[in-house]
C-alpha positions in Angstrom: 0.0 0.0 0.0 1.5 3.7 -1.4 -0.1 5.4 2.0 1.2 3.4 5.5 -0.5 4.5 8.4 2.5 6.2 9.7 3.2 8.3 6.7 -0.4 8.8 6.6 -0.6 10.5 9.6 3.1 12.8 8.6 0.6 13.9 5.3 -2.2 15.2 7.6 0.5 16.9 9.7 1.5 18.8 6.7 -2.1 19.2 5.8 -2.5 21.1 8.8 -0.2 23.4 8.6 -1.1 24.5 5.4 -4.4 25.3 6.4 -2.7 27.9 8.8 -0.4 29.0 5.9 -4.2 29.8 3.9 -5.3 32.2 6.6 -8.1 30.0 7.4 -9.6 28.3 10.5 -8.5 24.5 10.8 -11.8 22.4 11.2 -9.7 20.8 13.9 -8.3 23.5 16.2 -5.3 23.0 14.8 -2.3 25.9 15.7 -2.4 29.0 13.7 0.9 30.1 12.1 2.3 33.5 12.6 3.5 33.5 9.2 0.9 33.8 6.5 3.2 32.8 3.7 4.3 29.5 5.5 3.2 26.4 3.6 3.2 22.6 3.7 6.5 22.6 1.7 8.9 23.8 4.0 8.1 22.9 7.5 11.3 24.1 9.0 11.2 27.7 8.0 9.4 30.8 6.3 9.8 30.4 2.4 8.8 33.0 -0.3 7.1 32.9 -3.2 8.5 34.7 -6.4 6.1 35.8 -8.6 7.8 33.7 -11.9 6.3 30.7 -9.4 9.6 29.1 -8.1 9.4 28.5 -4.2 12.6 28.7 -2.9 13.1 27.5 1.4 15.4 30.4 3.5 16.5 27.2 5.5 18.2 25.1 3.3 19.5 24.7 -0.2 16.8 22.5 -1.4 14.9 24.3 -3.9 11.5 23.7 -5.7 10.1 24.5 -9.3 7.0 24.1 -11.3 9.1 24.9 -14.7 11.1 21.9 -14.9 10.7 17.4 -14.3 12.9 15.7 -12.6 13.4 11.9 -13.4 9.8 11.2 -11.7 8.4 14.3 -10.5 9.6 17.6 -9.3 7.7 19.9 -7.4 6.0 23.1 -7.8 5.0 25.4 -5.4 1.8 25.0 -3.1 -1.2 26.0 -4.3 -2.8 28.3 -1.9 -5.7 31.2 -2.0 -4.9 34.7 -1.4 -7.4 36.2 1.2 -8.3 38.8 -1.1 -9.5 36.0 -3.6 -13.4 35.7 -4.8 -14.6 32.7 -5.5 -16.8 33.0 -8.5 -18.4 29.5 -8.5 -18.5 26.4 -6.2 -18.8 22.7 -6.5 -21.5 20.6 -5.7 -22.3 17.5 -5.0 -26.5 17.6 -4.1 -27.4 19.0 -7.5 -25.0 18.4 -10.0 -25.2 18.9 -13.5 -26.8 17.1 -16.2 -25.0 14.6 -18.7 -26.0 17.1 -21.2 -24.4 20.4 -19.6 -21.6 18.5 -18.8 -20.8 17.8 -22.4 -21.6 21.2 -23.0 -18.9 22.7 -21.1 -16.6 20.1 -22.1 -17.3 20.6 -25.8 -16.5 24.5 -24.8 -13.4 23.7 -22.7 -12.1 21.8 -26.2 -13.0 25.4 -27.9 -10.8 27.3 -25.3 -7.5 28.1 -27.4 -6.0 29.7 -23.8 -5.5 29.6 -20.0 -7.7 33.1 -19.8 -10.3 31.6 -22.0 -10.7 28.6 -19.5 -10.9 30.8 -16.5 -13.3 33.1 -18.5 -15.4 30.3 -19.1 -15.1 29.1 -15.3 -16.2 32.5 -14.7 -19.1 32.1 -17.0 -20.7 28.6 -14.6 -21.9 29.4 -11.5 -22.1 25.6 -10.4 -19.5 23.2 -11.4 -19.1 19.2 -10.6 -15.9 17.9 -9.6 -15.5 16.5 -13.2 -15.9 19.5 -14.1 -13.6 21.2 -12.6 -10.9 18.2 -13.1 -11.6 18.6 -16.7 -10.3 22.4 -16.5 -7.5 21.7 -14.9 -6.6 19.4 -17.8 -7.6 21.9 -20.1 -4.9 24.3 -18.7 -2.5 21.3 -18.6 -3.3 21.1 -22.2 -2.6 24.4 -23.1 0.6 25.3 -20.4 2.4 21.4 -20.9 5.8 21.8 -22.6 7.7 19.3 -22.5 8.6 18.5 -18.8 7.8 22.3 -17.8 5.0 24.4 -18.3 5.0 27.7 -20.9 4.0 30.1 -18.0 4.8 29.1 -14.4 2.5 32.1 -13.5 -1.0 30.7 -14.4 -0.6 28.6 -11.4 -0.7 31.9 -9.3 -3.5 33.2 -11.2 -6.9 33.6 -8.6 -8.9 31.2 -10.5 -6.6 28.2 -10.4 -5.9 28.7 -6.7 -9.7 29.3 -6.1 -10.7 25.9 -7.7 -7.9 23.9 -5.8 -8.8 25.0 -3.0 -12.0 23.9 -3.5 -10.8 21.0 -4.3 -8.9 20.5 -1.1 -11.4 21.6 1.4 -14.2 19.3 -0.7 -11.9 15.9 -1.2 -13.6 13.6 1.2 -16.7 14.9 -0.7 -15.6 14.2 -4.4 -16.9 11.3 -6.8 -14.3 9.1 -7.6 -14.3 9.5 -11.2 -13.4 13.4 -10.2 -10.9 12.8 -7.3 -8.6 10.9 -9.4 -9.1 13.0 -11.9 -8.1 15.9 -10.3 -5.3 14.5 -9.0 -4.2 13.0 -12.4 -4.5 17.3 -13.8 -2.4 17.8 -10.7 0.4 16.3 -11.7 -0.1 17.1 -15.4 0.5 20.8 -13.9 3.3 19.9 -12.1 1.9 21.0 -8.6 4.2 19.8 -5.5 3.2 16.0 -4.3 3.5 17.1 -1.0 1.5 20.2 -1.1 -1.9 19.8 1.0 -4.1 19.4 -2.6 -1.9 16.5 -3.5 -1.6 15.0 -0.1 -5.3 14.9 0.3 -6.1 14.0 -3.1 -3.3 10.7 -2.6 -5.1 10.2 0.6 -8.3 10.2 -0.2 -7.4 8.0 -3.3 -5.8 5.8 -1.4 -8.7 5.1 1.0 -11.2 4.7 -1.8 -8.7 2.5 -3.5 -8.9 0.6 -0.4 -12.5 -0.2 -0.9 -12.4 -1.6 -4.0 -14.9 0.2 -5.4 -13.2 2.2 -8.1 -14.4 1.4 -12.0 -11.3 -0.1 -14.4 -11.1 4.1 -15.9 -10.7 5.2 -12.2 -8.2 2.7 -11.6 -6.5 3.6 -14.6 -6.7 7.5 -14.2 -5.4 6.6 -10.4 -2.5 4.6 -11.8 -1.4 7.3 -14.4 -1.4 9.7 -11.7 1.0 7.7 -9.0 3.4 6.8 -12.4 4.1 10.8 -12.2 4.5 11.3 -8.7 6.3 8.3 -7.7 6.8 5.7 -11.1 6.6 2.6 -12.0 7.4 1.6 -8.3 4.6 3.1 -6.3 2.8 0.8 -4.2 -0.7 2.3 -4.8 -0.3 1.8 -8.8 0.5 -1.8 -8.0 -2.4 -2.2 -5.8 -4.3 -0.4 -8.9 -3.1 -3.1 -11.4 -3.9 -6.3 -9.0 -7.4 -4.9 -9.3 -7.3 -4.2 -13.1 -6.1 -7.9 -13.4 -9.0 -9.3 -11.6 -11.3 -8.0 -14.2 -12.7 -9.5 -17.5 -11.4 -7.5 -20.4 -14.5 -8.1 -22.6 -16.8 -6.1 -19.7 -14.8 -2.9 -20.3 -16.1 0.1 -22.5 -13.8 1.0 -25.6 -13.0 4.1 -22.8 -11.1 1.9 -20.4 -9.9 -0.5 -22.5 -8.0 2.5 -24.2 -6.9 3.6 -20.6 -5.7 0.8 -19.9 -3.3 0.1 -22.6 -2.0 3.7 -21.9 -1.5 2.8 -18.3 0.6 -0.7 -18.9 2.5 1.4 -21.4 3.7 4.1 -18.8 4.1 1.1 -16.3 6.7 -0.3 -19.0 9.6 -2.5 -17.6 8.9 -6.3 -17.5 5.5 -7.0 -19.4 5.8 -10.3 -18.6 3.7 -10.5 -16.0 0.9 -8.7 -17.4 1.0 -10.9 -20.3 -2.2 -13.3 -19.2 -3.8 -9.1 -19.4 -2.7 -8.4 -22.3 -3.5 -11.0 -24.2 -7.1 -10.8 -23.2 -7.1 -6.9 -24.2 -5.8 -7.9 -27.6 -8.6 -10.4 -28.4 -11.1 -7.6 -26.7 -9.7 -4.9 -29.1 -9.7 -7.3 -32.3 -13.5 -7.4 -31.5 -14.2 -3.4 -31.2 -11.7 -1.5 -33.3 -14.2 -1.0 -36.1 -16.0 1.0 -33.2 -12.4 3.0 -32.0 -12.6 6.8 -32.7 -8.9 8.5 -34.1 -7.8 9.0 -30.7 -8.3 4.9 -29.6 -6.7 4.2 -32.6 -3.8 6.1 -32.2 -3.5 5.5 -28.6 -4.0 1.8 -28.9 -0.9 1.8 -31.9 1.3 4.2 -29.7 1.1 1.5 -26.9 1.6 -2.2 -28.9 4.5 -0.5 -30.1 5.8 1.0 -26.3 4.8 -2.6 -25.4 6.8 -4.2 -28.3 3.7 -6.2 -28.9 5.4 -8.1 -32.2 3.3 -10.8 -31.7 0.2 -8.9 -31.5 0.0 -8.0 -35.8 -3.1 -9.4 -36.3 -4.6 -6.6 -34.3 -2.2 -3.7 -35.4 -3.5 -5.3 -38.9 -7.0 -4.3 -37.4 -6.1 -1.2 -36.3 -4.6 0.0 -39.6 -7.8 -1.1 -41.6 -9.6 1.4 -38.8 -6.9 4.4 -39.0 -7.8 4.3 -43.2 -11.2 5.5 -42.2 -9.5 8.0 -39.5 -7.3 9.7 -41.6 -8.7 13.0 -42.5 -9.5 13.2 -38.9 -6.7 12.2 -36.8 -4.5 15.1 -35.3 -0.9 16.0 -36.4 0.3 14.2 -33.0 -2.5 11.4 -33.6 -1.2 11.0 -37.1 2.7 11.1 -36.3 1.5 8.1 -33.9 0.3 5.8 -36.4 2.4 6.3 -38.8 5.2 5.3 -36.2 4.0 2.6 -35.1 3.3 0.8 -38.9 6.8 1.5 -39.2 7.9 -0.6 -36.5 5.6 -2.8 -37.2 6.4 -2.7 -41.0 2.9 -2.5 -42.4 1.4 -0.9 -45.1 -2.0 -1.7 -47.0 -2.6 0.2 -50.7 -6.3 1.4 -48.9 -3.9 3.4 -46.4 -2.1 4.6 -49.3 -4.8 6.0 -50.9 -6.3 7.5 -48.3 -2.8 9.1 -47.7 -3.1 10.2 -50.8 -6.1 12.1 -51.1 -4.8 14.0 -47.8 -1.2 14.8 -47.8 -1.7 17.7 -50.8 -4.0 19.4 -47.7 -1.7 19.0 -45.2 1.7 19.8 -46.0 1.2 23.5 -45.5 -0.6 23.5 -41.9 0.2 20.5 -40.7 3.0 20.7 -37.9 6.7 19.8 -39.5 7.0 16.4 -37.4 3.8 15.0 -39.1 5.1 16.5 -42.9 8.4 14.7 -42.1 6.7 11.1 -40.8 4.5 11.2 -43.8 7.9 11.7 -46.3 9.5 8.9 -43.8 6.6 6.1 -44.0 6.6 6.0 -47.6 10.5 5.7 -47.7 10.6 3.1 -45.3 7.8 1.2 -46.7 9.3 1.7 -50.4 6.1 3.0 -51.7 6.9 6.1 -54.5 3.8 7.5 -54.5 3.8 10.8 -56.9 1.1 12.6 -55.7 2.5 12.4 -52.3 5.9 13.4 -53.0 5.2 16.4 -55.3 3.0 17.7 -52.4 5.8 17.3 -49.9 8.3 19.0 -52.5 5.6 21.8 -52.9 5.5 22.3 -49.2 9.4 21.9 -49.1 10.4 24.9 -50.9 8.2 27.6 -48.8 8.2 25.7 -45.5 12.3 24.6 -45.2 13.7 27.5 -43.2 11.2 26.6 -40.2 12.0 22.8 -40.3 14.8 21.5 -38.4 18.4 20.1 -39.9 17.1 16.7 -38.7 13.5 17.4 -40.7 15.4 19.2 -43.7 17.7 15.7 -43.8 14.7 12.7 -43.1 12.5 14.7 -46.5 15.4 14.9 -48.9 16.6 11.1 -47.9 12.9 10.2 -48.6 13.6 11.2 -52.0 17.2 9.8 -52.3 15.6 6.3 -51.3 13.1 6.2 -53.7 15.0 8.0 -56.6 12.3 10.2 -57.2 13.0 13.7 -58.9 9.7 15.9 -58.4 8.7 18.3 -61.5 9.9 21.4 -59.0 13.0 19.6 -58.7 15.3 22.5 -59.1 13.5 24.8 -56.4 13.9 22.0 -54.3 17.6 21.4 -54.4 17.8 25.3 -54.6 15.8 26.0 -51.4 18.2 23.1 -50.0 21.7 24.7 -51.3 20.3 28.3 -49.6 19.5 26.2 -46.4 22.9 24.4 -46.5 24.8 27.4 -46.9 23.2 29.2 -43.8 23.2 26.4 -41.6 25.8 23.9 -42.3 27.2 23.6 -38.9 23.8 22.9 -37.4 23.8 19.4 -38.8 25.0 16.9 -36.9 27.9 14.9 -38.7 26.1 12.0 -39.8 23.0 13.4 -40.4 24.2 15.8 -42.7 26.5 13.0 -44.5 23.2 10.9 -45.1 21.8 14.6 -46.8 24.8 14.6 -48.9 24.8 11.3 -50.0 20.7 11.0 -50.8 21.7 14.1 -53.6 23.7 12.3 -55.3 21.0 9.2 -55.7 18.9 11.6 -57.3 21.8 13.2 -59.5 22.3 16.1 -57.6 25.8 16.8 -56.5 26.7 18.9 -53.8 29.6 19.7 -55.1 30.2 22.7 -52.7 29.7 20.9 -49.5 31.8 17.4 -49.9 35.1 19.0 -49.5 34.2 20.4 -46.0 32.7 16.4 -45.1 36.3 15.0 -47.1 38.2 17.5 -44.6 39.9 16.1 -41.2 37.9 18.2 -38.7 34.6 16.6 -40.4 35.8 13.5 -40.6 36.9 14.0 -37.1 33.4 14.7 -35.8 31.9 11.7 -37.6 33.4 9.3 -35.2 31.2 8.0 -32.6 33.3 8.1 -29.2 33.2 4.5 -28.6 32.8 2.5 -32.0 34.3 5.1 -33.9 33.3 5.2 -37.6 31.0 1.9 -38.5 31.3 0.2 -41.8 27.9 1.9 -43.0 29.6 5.8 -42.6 32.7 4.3 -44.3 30.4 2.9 -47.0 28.1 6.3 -47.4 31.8 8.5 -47.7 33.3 6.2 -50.0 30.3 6.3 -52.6 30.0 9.7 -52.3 33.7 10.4 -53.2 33.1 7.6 -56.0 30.3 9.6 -57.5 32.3 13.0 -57.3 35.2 11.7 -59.1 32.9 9.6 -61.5 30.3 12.1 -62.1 32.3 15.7 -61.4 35.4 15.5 -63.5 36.1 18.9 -62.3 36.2 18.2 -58.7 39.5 19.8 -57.5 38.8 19.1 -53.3 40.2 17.0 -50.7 40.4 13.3 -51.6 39.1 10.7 -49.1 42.1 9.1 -47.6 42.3 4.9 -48.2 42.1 4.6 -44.9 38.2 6.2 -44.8 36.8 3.4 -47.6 35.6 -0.1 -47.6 36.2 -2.6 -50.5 32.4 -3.3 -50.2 29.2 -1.7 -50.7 27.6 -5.0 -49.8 26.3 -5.2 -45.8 24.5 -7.2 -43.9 22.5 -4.1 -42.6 22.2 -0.8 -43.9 23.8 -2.0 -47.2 24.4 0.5 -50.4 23.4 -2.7 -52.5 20.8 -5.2 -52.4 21.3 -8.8 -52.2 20.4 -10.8 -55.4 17.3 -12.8 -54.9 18.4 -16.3 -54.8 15.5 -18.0 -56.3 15.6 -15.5 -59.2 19.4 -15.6 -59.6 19.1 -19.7 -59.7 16.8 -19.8 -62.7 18.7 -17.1 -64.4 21.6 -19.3 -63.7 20.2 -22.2 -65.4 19.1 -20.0 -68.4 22.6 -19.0 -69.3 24.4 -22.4 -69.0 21.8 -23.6 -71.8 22.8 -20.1 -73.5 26.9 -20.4 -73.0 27.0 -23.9 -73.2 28.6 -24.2 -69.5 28.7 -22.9 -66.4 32.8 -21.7 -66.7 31.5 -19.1 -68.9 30.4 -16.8 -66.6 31.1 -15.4 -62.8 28.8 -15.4 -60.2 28.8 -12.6 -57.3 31.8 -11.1 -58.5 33.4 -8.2 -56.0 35.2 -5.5 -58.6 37.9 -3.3 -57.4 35.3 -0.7 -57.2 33.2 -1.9 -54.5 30.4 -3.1 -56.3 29.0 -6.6 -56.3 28.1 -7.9 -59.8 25.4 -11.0 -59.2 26.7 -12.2 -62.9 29.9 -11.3 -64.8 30.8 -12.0 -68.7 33.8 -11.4 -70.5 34.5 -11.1 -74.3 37.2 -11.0 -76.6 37.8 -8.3 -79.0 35.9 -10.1 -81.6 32.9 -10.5 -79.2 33.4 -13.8 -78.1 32.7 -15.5 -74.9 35.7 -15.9 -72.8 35.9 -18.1 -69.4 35.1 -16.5 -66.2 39.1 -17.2 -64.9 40.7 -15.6 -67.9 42.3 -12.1 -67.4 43.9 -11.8 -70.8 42.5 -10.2 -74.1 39.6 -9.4 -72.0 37.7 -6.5 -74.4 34.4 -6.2 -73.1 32.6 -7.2 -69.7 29.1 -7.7 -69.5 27.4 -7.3 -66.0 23.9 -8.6 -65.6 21.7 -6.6 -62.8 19.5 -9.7 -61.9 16.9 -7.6 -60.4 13.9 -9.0 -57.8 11.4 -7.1 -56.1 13.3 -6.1 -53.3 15.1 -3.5 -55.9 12.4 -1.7 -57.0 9.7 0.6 -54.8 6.9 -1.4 -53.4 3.7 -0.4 -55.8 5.3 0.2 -58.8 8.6 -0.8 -61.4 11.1 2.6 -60.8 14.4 1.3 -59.1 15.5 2.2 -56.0 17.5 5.0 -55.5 20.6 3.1 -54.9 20.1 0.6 -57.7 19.8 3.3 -60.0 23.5 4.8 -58.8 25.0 1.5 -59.1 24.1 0.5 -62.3 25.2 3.9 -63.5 28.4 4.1 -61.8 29.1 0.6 -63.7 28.2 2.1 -66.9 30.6 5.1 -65.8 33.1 2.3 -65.0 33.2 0.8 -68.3 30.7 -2.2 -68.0 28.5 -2.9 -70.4 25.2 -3.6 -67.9 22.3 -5.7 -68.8 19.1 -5.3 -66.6 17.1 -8.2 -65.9 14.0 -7.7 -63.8 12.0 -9.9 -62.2 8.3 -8.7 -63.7 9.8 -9.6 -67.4 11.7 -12.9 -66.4 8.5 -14.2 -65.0 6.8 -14.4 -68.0 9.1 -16.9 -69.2 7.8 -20.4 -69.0 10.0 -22.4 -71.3 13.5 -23.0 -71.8 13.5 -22.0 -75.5 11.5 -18.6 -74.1 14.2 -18.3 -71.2 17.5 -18.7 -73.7 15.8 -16.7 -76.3 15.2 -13.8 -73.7 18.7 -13.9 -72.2 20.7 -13.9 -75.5 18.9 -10.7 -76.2 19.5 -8.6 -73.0 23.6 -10.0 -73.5 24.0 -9.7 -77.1 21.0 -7.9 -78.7 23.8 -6.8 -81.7 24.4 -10.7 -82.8 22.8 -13.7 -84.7 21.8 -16.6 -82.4 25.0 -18.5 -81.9 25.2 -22.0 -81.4 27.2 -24.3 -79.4 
């Protein structure tokens, strides 16, 4: 249990003297202070309260803040009512509200775009309920949260915040449940001190009622999320909360707390393991009433299996991404940003979501927030989908929006577009606006980031001439080590290409050259690789196709590493007079074939472009000297004969000869 008796009792002591430090009569006779400003947060001494809303003790060096989170919580000063303060409404309990004026004011609270137009709609009710009241408190939490700190400290000082906690306070042992832990949850969403009175008598009231049993699966959930900020994932009450959520039959709950309770076991993080009997009953419950999940379930439900590493659990983010296609005009920026991350992780992509995607990213990449913009351009590049109408929206977008994205943002787009090869019909704005954002912020990229811009330019043709010899320089190359692997094979890989395609493609680069030392001898990875692994079952029936074509297998090489760090799956040499040499001979070699044996996996997802890389690789080999014939998979398919199979190969290899027989 959180609340022992003992510190039980220390949290009434403290209670007490804050009524004193309120100016107000304690209920139970309790010693007045002398000092009005004297509050529950420093019990050794006077304290003062500045007005920017940091509380700082005269009697020691501890100090406390409402502006910034420490690792679990940090606390805020005590919220307490000046004696000049009005109050301009009161809660009740014997007449409450109707459903229907409830979701009135909530509907208006949604509309409130401010703190001062919350308090001026407070202003408006004369009678609130404590859900009410909770829900304002949220509001301004809504409004104030950034980050681990609020925007304005001060709204915490303003009349009508200190007015409704107070009411709050002095009413606890009065409130519904649904609106204590509420209000305590808002309290900690504003960052107000645990150990002020509000928050002691809120997590002692909680824990009595928790005590009881009597709190609904949301309750216990809203409790939970409330102890995860003021004491983590090891508080004793959000234990006690979770035996009870355990005890109770997923399939009973409303979509409501089955939502809440995915958040909840996603802040409780850690070992899931022994949740897992729970969470496997709240996937089958979900499979059963995502069709009937609004954008925010959705979202929420995603943002958790992938928190909770769910892998096993596709069928249901399967579900869930049939439900998000209906959501998508209607999700927010941060709802949106949420999906699309989690069907990243969870690799998944269905051409419905594509479409709907595409009917709404050309109205969204001017207002939507940068983060969103960016996921969008980063799904599709993950998922290899080249999607036109989504890209010429995001270039569109690009060229007036770039100077308020950050380096990271300007970097993830223009890699988008690298990955796919994709040049969009503004093209040249594009890679202007990018030069002009280069040029004033170059030493704002990180290293790497900034080497991954660099090299997506030149998969699209694009050379950035004037930046490579500051990344080829020693101080760069310098800053690109990591301080305890220093540069991995992948950076190696990206620098070496890149000086490859300066000195293949820009004849009239005079810069710094790229030391030996800095290059690998293979483009070929297991992870992160410039090239793409043949496909095996392709490259085996292409295999048997040119044996009946050459005669015998010595006439060609297989996988064949070249000095310039390519990997060619099939090699051919001929003589001067075009003649078909064996794959050991080095002499009177003339001419050397290279067949691309291209699957799926080197080409975009929906449609037959190559991917960016492909596309550099099989010109660099041109560049190189190699003659290169392309052989995709969507024509070899076709071929269901071996007369069809020979017939095809000799004309991608020698489409200049007569049939030649062996």
């Amino acid at each position: 249990m959180a609340l022992g008796r003992v510190p039980r009792l220390l949290l009434l002591e403290r209670s007490r003297i804050c009524w004193s430090a309120l100016g107000l009569v304690c209920p139970t006779g309790l010693l007045r202070t002398s000092n009005p400003l004297q509050c529950a947060a420093c019990l050794c001494g006077p304290c003062t309260v500045p007005s920017h809303g940091n509380l700082q003790r005269n009697c020691g060096t501890r100090r406390l803040t409402t502006t910034i989170r420490e690792p679990v919580f940090v606390a805020s000063s005590s919220v307490g009512l000046h004696k000049e303060s009005f109050l301009h409404f009161c809660l009740t309990q014997l007449h409450r509200p109707s459903c229907g004026e409830e979701r009135g004011f909530q509907q208006q609270l949604q509309r409130c775009s401010s703190s001062q137009e919350v308090f001026k709609l407070l202003h408006s009710v004369e009678i609130l309920s404590d859900t009410m009241a909770a829900a304002a408190l949220h509001r301004v939490a809504d409004l104030e949260q950034d980050g681990s700190s609020l925007k304005d400290p001060t709204v915490l000082e303003k009349d009508t915040i200190r007015a409704l906690c107070f009411q709050l306070e002095q009413d606890s042992a009065r409130l519904t449940d649904a609106g204590l832990v509420s209000a305590l949850l808002a309290g900690t969403r504003l960052f107000l001190d645990p150990g002020s009175t509000l928050m002691v008598r809120l997590a002692s009231e909680s824990q009595a009622r928790l005590d009881q049993g009597r709190m609904t699966v949301g309750q216990l959930c809203t409790l939970g999320q409330a102890m995860l900020a003021m004491e983590g994932p090891t508080s004793g009450m959000l234990e006690q909360a979770m035996e009870f959520i355990q005890r109770q039959e997923p399939a009973l709950w409303s979509l409501e707390e089955l939502v809440a309770a995915y958040r909840l076991l996603q802040g409780c993080g850690g070992d899931v393991g022994k949740h897992r009997n729970l969470l496997n009953k709240m996937h089958s419950q979900a499979m059963t009433v995502a069709s009937r999940m609004d954008p925010f379930g959705v979202s929420e439900l995603l943002s958790a299996l992938v928190a909770l590493n769910q892998t096993q659990a596709m069928p249901l983010v399967i579900t869930l991404c049939k439900q998000a296609v209906r959501h998508i005009p209607y999700f927010t920026d941060e709802e949106l940003s949420c999906v699309l991350d989690a069907l990243m992780h969870f690799g998944h992509s269905d051409h419905y979501l594509v479409e709907a995607m595409e009917k709404y990213v050309p109205t969204m990449t001017f207002t939507s927030n940068p983060e969103t913009v960016t996921k969008v351009a980063q799904f599709f590049a993950l998922r290899n989908i080249l999607s036109p109408v989504v890209f010429n929206a995001l270039a569109e977008s690009f060229v007036y929006r770039a100077d308020d994205y950050t380096t990271t943002q300007v970097a993830r787009q223009i890699v988008a577009f690298g990955k796919l090869g994709y040049l969009p019909p503004n093209a040249g704005q594009v890679f202007g606006k990018l030069e002009t954002v280069l040029q004033l912020r170059f030493s704002h990229f990180h290293p790497r980031v900034l080497l991954s811009l660099l090299h997506a330019c030149t998969l699209v043709e694009r050379f950035p001439v004037n930046f490579v010899s500051k990344v080829f320089s020693s101080y760069f190359l310098q800053q690109l080590q990591d301080e305890t692997t220093g540069l991995d094979r992948a950076v190696l890989a990206q620098l070496t290409q890149l000086y490859m395609t300066v000195k293949l493609e820009c004849p009239f680069y005079e810069g710094p050259r790229l030391l030996p030392k800095y290059r690998v001898k293979s483009f070929l990875m297991s992870s992160r690789s410039l090239e793409t692994p043949v496909d095996q079952h392709l490259y085996n029936a292409v295999k048997n196709g040119l044996v009946d074509l050459l005669g015998d297998r010595s006439y060609f090489a297989s996988k064949v590493l070249t000095p310039y760090c390519y990997t060619l799956d099939v090699e051919i040499k001929l003589d001067e007079g075009g003649y078909v040499l064996h794959a050991s001979q080095t002499d009177d070699v003339c001419k050397r074939v290279a067949l691309c044996i291209d699957g799926q996996r080197r080409f975009t997802s929906n449609s037959r472009q190559l991917l960016g890389k492909e596309t550099m690789k099989q010109r660099h080999l041109r560049l190189l000297g190699y003659e290169v014939a392309q052989i995709p998979y969507y024509e070899f398919e076709k071929l269901h004969s071996k007369t069809s199979v020979v017939e095809y190969l000799h004309q991608k290899i020698f489409p200049h000869t007569y049939r030649m027989s062996w």
